[in-house]
N, C-alpha and C positions, 0 to 999 in steps of 0.2 A: 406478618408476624406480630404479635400483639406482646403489650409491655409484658404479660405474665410470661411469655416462651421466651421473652428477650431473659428477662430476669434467672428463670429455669436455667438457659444455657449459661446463663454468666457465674453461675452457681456452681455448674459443673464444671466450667474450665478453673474456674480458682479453686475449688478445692482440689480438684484432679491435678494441677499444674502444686499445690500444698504436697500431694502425695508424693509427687515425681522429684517434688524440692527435696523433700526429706530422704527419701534415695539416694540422692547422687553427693548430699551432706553425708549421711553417716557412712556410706561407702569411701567417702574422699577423707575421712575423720579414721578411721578403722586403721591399725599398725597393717603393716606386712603380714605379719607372722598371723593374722585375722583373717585377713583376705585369703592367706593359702588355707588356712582351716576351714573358710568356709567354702572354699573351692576343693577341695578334698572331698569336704562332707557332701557336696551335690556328686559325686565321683561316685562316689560308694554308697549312697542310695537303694537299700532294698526294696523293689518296686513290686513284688508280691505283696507286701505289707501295704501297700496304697488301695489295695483289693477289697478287706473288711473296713477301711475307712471309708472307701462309697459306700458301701451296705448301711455301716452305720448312719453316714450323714442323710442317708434316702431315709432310714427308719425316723428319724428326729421330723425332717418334713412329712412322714406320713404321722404319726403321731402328730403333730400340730393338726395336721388336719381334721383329724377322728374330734382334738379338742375343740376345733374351730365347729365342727356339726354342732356341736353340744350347747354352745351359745346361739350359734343359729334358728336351734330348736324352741329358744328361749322367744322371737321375734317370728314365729310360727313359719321358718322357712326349712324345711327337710330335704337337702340335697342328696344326692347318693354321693357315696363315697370317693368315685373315680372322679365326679366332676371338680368336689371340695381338693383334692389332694393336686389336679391338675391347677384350680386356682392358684393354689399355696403355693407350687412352684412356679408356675409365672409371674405370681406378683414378687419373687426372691429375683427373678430374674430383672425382672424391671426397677430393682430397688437397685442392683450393680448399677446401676446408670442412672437413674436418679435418684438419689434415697428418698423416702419416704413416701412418696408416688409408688410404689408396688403395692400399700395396702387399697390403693382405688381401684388399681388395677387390677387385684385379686378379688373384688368385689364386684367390679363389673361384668368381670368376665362371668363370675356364676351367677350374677344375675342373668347374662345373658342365654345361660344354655338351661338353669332353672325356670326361666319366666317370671322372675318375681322384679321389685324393687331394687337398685344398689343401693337407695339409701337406709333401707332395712339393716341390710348386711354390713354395711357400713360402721353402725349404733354398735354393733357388735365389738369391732376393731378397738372400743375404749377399753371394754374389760378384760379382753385379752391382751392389750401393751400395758395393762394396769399391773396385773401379774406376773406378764416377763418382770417389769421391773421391781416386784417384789421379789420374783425370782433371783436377783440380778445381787439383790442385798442381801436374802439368808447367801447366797456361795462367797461374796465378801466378808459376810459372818462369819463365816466357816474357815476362810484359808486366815482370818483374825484370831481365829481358834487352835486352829489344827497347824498351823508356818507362822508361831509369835515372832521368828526372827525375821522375817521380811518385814511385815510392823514395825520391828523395832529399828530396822534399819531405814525405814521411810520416814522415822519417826525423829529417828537422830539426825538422818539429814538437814529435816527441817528444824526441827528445836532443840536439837542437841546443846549449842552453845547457850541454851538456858540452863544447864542443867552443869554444877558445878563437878557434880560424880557421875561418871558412864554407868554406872551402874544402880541411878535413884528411880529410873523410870524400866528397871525391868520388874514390872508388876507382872502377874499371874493372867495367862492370855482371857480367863474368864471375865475380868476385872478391867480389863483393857474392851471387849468387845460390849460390859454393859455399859461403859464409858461412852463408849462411840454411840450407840442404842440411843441413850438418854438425850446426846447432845443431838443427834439426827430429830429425837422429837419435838425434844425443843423447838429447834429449829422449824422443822413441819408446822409445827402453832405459832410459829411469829412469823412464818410467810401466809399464813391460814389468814389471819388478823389482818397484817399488813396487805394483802393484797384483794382481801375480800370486794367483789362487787370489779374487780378488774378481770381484764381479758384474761392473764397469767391464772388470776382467783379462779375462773371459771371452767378454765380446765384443770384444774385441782380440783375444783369441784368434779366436775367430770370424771375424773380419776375414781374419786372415792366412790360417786355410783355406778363407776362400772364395776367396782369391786364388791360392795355392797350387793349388785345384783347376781353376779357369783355366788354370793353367800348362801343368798336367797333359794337357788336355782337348785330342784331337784337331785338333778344328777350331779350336783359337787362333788362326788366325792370322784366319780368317775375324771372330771375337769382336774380336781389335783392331782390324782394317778396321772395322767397324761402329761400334766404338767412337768411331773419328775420325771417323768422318761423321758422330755425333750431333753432335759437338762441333763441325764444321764447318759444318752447319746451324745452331745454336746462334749462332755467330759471323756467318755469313751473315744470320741474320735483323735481327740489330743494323747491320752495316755494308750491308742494303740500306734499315733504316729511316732512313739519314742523309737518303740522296735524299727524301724525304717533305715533307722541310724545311730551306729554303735554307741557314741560317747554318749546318746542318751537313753540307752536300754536300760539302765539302772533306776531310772527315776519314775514317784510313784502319782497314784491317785490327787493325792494332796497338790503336788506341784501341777496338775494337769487342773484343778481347780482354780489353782492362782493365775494359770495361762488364759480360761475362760473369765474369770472375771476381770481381771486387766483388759483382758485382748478384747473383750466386748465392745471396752469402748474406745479401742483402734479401731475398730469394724465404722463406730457412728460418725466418727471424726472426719473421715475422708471417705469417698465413693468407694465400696466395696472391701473398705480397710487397704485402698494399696499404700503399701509404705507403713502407714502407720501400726500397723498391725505385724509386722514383722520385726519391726521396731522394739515395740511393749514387747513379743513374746521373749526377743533377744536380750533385753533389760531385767525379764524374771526369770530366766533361766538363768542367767548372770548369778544371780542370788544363790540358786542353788548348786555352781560351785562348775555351770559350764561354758567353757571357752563365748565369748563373743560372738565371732566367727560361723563355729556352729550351731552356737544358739540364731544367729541370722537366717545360716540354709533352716533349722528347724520351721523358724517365721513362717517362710519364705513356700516351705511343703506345706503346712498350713493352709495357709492360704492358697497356695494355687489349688491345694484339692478342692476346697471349699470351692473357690470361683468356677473350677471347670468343672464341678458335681453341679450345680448352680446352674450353668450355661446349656449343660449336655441336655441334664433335666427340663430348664425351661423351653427350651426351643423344642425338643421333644414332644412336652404338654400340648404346647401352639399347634404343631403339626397333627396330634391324637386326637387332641378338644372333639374340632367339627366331627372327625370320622366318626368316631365311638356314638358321638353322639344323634349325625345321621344315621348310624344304623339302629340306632338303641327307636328312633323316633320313625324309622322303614317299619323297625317289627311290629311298635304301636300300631299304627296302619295297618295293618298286616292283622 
């Protein structure tokens, strides 16, 4: 085993042993009356409703995929569509186990069954994590916009005690979001400066031209259609899991944006989001006025649909990949 595979698993027990930490904290931290709410709430569980949340979470991985052709196209490699989309979910699968290793792995794999390069399709992977993460900040924008009181409650937490009246910093959420704009740019040009000609520097660089070649790129406009329906499914899959379970059939779009942009980055924190991710969705549902408890079970469905849509799909893929593709390569012969 070589220092890199020692390093890989020692990566994965600690954060996964991070995940399992934070579980058995905020369960041992949780009142009574939490614990039985959120044991209620997995009780009563409407499990038809978990039916349209696969559909949707399958539609988000196919759509990535049709986006993923579009820059491929750009690096002159044209796959067909079943190979790209089983890519997509294998490399989801291998990202549960080890992050960030899924995008090699999604890339190897279609190289393998297209005959082309992985490091072609690789060059790809900058512009597309370029724009999740823009993606990542207009839906931040938005729940800044559309849910000024969670702002304002993150807001007070932390600097409230600067603020002699509760009520000097309830500014207008427009005026609060170009606030945050302006200081994000800022910031963007004094690590720009500051780190230019460094390793950090240079995938910032990188950053911008994979974005910049988006720009570029014929079919843009196609890339951002696709782009908003990841994130539209993304969003749909949370605001159709409220229906699942009572105490949160009430609640709308707007809060199912604030679960995605929070919970996103429970997902990067620990392997596959466990824990952490049910954590964050139980802390913003808290916000908007639902028990602890069953903001937890809500996590908690979440997430498992997510990992076993993930799991069923990848190993799936694995098993289809060769066949499809033996046959697809009998009939050429043929």
């Amino acid at each position: 085993m070589t220092k890199k595979h020692i390093y890989t698993f020692l990566q994965i027990i600690i954060f996964m042993g991070l995940g399992l930490g934070l579980i058995y904290w905020r369960y041992t931290e949780m009142s009574p009356e939490n614990k039985d709410a959120m044991m209620e709430a997995f009780k009563n569980i409407n499990w038809w409703m978990l039916l349209p949340i696969f559909i949707v979470g399958f539609l988000s991985h196919y759509f990535r995929a049709l986006r993923w052709k579009i820059l491929l196209k750009t690096v002159s490699i044209e796959p067909s569509t079943t190979n790209t989309t089983f890519a997509v979910l294998i490399g989801y699968l291998v990202n549960t186990v080890v992050p960030r290793l899924g995008e090699v792995a999604k890339c190897t794999v279609l190289a393998k069954y297209e005959k082309t390069a992985p490091d072609k399709a690789i060059g790809t992977i900058i512009g597309e994590r370029a724009f999740d993460m823009i993606s990542l900040l207009i839906v931040m924008l938005l729940v800044f916009l559309f849910e000024r009181h969670i702002a304002f409650t993150l807001f007070n937490d932390y600097f409230g005690k600067y603020f002699h009246d509760g009520t000097t910093f309830m500014l207008k959420p427009v005026l609060l979001a170009v606030t945050v704009l302006i200081l994000c740019m800022i910031g963007f040009i004094f690590l720009v400066k500051k780190l230019k000609n460094t390793k950090v520097g240079n995938i910032i660089k990188s950053l911008g031209d994979g974005i910049a070649s988006v720009w570029r790129m014929k079919a843009r406009g196609a890339f951002l259609g696709y782009t908003f329906l990841i994130w539209l499914m993304y969003t749909l899959m949370v605001y159709i899991g409220y229906f699942s379970l009572e105490p949160t059939t009430g609640l709308g779009m707007a809060s199912a944006l604030a679960i995605i942009a929070f919970g996103s980055i429970g997902m990067i924190v620990t392997p596959g989001g466990i824990g952490t991710y049910p954590l964050i969705v139980a802390g913003v549902l808290l916000l908007f006025g639902i028990n602890e408890g069953v903001g937890m079970a809500f996590g908690w469905i979440c997430w498992g649909v997510q990992t076993v849509l993930v799991l069923i799909l990848g190993l799936a893929s694995l098993i289809l990949l060769p066949i499809v593709n033996g046959k697809r390569n009998t009939q050429q012969a043929g």
